[in-house]
N, C-alpha and C positions, 0 to 999 in steps of 0.2 A: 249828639245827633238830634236832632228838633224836627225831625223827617216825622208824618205820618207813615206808617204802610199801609193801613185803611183809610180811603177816602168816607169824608162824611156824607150822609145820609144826602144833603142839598146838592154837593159833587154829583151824588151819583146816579141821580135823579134827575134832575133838573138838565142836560142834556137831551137826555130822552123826550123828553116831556115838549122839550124846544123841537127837535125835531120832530114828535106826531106831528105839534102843533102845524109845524110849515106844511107839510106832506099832507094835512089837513086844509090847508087853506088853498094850499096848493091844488087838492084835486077840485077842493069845489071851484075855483078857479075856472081851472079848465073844461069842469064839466061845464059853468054858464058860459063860455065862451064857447063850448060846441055847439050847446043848446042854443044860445042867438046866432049862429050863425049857421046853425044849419037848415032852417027856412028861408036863408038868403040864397045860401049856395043853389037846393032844392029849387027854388023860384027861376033862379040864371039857369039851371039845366033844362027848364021845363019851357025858358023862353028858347033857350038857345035849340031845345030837339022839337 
């Protein structure tokens, strides 16, 4: 049998890491994408009331 049962160090890590990573970029993402758009939205409401 040539099976590990322990995953190596890079396995078990390296998932993890990939995901902060997105959920990292991801929120800053969204936060500049609220952050520009929310003096536009802001602007439309102020024209519109």
């Amino acid at each position: 049998m040539g099976h590990r049962i322990r995953p190596t160090a890079a396995r078990q890590f390296a998932p993890a890491d990939l995901v902060q990573g997105i959920l990292v970029v991801s929120s800053f993402g969204f936060w500049a994408v609220m952050l520009g758009l929310m003096p536009v939205l802001l602007f439309r409401l102020w024209l519109v009331g």
